[in-house]
Structures are given as C-alpha cells and as structure tokens.
N, C-alpha and C positions, 0 to 999 in steps of 0.2 A: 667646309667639312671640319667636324671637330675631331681633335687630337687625341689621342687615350686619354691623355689628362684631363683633361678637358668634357668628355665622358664621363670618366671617372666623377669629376665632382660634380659633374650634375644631379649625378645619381645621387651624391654623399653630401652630407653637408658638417661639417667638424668631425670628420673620417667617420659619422653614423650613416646608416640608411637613411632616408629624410619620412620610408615608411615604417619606421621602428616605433612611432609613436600609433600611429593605426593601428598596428600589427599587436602591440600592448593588447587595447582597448578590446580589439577584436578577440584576442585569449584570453585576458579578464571575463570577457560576457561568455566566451563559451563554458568557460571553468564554471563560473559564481553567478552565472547568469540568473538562477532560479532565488538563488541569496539576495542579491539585489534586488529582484523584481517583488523580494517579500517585505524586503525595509520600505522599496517605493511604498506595497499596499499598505503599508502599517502608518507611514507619513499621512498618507493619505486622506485615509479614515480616521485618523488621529487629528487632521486640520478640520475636515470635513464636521465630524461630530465627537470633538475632545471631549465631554461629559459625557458619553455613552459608549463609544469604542474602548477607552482607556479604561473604566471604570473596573474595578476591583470582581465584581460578580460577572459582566461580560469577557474579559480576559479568563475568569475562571469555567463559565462556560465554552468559551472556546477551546479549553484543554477537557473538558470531559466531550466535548462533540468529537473533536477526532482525536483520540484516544480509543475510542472504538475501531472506527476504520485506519488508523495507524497498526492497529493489530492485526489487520487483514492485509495491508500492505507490505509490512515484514516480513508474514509467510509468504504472500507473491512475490517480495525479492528474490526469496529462494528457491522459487518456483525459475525464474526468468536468470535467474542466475545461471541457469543452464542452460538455460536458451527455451522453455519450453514457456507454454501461459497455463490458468487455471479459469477458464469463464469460471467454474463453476461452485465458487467462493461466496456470494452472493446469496444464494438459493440453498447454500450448505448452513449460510450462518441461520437461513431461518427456518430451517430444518432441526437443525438441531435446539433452538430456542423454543420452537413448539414440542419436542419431545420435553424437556426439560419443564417446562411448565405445566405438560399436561401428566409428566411424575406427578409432581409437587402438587398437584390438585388433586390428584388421587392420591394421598398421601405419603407418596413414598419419602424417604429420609430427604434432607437437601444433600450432603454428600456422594450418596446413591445415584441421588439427581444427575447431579454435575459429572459424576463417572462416566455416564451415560451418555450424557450429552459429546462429552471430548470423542466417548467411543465411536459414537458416530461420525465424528468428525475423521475419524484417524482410520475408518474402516470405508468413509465415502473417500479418502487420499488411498488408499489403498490400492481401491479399485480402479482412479483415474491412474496412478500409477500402473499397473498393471495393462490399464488399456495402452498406453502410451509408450511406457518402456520393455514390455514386455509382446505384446500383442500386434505390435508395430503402427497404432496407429497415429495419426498426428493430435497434438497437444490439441487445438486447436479441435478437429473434429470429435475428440473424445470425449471435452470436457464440455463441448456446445450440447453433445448429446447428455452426459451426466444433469449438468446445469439445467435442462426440461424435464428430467426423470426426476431431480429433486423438489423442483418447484411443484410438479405432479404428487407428486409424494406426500409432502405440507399443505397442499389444498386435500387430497385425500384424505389426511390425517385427523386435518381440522375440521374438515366440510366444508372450509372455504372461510370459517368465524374466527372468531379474535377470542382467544384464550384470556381470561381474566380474573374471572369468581374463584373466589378457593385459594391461587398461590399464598404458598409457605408464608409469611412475614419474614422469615428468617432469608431468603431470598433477596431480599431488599437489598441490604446495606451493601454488595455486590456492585451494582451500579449507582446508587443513591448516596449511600455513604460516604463518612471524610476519617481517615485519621490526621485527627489536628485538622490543619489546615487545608489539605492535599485530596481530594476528590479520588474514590479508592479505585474508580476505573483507569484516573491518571497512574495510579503505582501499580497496578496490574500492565498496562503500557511499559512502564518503568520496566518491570522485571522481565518482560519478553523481550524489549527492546535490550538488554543487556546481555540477557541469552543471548541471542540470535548475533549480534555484535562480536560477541566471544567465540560461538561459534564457526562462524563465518570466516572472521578473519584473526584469529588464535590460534585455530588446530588444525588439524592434516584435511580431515572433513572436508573446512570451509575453501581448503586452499585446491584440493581435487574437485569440488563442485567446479569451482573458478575454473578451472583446467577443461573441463566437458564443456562449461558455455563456449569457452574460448576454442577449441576443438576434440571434439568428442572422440575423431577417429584417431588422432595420434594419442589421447590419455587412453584408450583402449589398447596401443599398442605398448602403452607406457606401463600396463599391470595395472590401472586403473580398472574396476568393474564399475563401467559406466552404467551399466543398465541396476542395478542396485543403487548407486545416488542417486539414478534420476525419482525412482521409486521410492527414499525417503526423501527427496525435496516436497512430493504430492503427498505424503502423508502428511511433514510438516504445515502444509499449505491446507490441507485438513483438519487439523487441529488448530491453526491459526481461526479458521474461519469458524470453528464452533465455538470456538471462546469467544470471539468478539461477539456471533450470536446469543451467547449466553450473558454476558455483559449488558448489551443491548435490551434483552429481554428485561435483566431487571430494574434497567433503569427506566424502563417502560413500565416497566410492571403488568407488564400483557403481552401476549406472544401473539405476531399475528403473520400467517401463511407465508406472505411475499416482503418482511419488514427489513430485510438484509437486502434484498436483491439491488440498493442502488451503489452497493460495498465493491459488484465489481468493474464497472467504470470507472471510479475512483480511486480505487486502488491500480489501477493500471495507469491511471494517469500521474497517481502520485509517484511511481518507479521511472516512467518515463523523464516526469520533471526531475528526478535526483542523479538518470543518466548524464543529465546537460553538466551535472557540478564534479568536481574533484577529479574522478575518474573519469573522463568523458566514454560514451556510450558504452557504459559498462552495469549493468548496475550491484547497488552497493546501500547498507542499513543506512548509516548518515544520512545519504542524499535524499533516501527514500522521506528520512522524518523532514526533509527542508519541503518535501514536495507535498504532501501531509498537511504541513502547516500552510505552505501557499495556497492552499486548497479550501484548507478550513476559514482561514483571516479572508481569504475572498469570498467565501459564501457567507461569513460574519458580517463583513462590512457589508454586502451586496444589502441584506436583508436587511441592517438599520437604515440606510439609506431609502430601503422604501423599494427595489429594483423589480419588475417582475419577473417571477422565476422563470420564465420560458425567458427573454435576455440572458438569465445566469448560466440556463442550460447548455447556450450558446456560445457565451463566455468559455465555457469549461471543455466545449468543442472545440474550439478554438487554440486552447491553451495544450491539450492533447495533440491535436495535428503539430504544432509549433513543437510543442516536445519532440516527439518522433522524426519531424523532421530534424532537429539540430542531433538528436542523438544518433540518428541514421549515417549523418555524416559524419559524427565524430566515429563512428564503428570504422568507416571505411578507410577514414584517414589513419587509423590505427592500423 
C-alpha cells in the first residue's frame, strides 16, 4: 500500500503535475486551434504547389474572395453575439444585388443605386428583427421563413435571368477596382471590419450585446432594453448582407437571383471556427476574420489542387460540426 508520499509523487513529478504538459497542448488547441489549423493549410499548399499557392495574384485573389463573405460574417457575429442566427443573409445579399443592378440599368444614378440597395438590406433586418425580438418568434424560424420570401422575391424580380446588359460602368470599380495595390472590396472589408471591431468591443453598445448573448434575462433586469439590441443586431446583419451583395454584384458585373445564397453557410461556419479561438465559445470580430480566412485558404488551395467540389462541400461539413462541437463545449465549461 502506498504512503501519501508516495501518492503524492506519482502523481507529481519535480512538484508539477506530470499532466501539465497535456493539459498545455489541450488549451493551446482549444484557444488557437483554428490559428493553427490555418498555418497547417497555408504550409501545406505552400509545399504542395509553391509556384501557384504563394504566388502574388493567387494570394491577392484570395483576399478579394472572402472579403465579400468576411462582410457577411461580421454582421453574423453580431447577429450570434446575442445568441440569435440570421439564415436569411444569403438570399438578402442577392436581393438586394439584383435591385441595385436593375436601378443602374434603368438608369438610375450609382449613388441612388447603392441607397437603395443598403435600404433594403436595413428594412429586410428590420423585419427579421421585429419577427424575433418583438413578435416572439425564434431566430431560427423567422429568418428560415424570411430566407424563402427573399429568394422568392429575386427570382420574381428577375424572372429567374441573370441581370447584365446596361449596368452603369461606373459600378465597376466597386468590386474590380484597386487603390494602389489593395483590391477596393479588401478596403471596404477593411472599414467594416473596423467598424464593427470598435463597436463591439469599445462602447457601451458592444459590451450590452455581449450581456443579452450571455443572459438576456438578467441584462433585462439590469435596465438593459434587450429587445431593441436584439433588433439592431438584424438590421446590422441586414446591412452587412446588402453590402457584400452589392460588392459581389459588381465584381461580377451581373446580378443573378440566387448568387449570395452560399454566403450563409459560410458565414456561420466561419463564427463558429472564431468561437474555438481567444474567447472560447463566445463569438467575437477577430476570431470570426481567422475563421474567414480558414475557409477561404481551404477552398483556395482545395481548388488548385484539382479537389472535386462535392469532397470540398464535405470538407466544409465537416469543419462546421467539429466547430460547434469544440465551441459547444467550451460554452458549457464557461
């Protein structure tokens, strides 16, 4: 029979735990998990095809491809930041991208255009607001139901065609354009992700959002008016998704019915993978752009390599459950 001492150091080893080394590793990955697993992709692809991963115009592309959905993710932060979702980000971005285009082809001004465009965006947040925070219904059913009324909407709109002949030129340089160096969709990124950054975690705002994810019923007791945040978190999250539709449109240079709708799978999963890091199951702007870029560097590399899309679709199924699962947990252990 062993002695307390004797106990003692089996357990210990030079008076540590002998599992303080696991215990590291295992808070490492839960923390920076999603950090890591973006260097892995980036080695990767970077052994795999150094002349073409690396290369100056592929890296630049990959900052204009999710640069768009980076913008839709940002306002689903702060959609989820309260605890609620927004299906309906997707089918808003290409809603509002076929209004906008089909201004400009009827000539309306480009400024006029883009008014327009946001308004939609900030009047379809409005309403899921309203349905959700005011009307009592779940986030979840409101925005499922919004999310097929818009997509209805943009095939009514359009007749179901791809918007093209006629847009403004002026239009263009919106998504196509560079000042200098820097791809004008990345600095439009740039400036929302700063916004929202600031907002979030700066001002009274971001820090009572935080409050309602975390418990809605005691910041209501706390003189919080929960149900007005939750109501601009969905307009934010409406405005996020018209811009990036708008965006989108013009880097296309054609609007077409359903061209946003794969913005909101993606953008959910990119919040999920930014729970796993800094904050565990929390989410937060930073993590969200690490989850963003894990997203984009993997569907980058998938596709120089040659992968078929239906593998990547899976990959990315994949990578969402493993999200949810690690940030599930870390919710609970909080």
């Amino acid at each position: 029979m062993a002695t307390p001492d004797r106990a003692q150091g089996s357990a210990t080893q030079n008076g540590k735990p002998r599992g303080d080394f696991a215990s590291f590793v295992t808070h490492f990955l839960r923390r920076y998990g999603t950090f890591v697993g973006l260097l892995a992709m980036v080695a990767v692809f970077a052994l795999l095809r150094p002349g073409v991963f690396l290369s100056v115009n592929n890296l630049r592309n990959i900052a204009e491809q999710v640069s768009i959905l980076a913008i839709v993710a940002m306002a689903m932060t702060i959609v989820m930041v309260v605890g609620d979702f927004d299906l309906s980000v997707g089918t808003l971005a290409s809603l509002a991208g076929v209004v906008v285009a089909d201004l400009l082809i009827q000539g309306t001004g480009l400024w006029p255009a883009l008014g327009v465009g946001l308004g939609v965006g900030a009047l379809a947040g409005l309403l899921n607001g309203l349905l959700v925070a005011y009307a009592g219904l779940s986030a979840f059913v409101a925005t499922l139901a919004t999310m097929t009324a818009f997509r209805g909407l943009s095939l009514w709109y359009t007749d179901g065609a791809t918007l093209f002949s006629g847009i403004n030129e002026a239009f263009r340089p919106i998504g196509q354009g560079r000042t200098g160096p820097i791809p004008n969709p990345v600095l439009i990124l740039l400036a929302v992700l700063l916004i929202t950054w600031f907002v979030m975690e700066q001002t009274t705002i971001g820090r009572r959002l935080y409050a309602i994810g975390g418990n809605a019923e005691a910041s209501f007791l706390a003189g919080i008016n929960v149900r007005r945040l939750r109501l601009i978190a969905f307009v934010c999250s409406g405005l996020g998704a018209a811009l990036a539709g708008i965006v989108l449109t013009s880097r296309l240079f054609s609007a077409h019915p359903t061209a946003g709708e794969p913005f909101m799978l993606t953008s959910i999963a990119a919040v999920f993978l930014g729970m796993t890091m800094f904050r565990e199951g929390e989410a937060h702007i930073p993590g969200t752009l690490f989850g963003v870029l894990l997203l984009g560097v993997m569907n980058n590399g998938l596709n120089i390599l040659g992968v078929n899309s239906y593998i990547q679709n899976i990959l990315t199924g994949t990578i969402i459950i493993l999200a949810v699962l690690v940030s599930g947990l870390a919710s609970r252990r909080r």
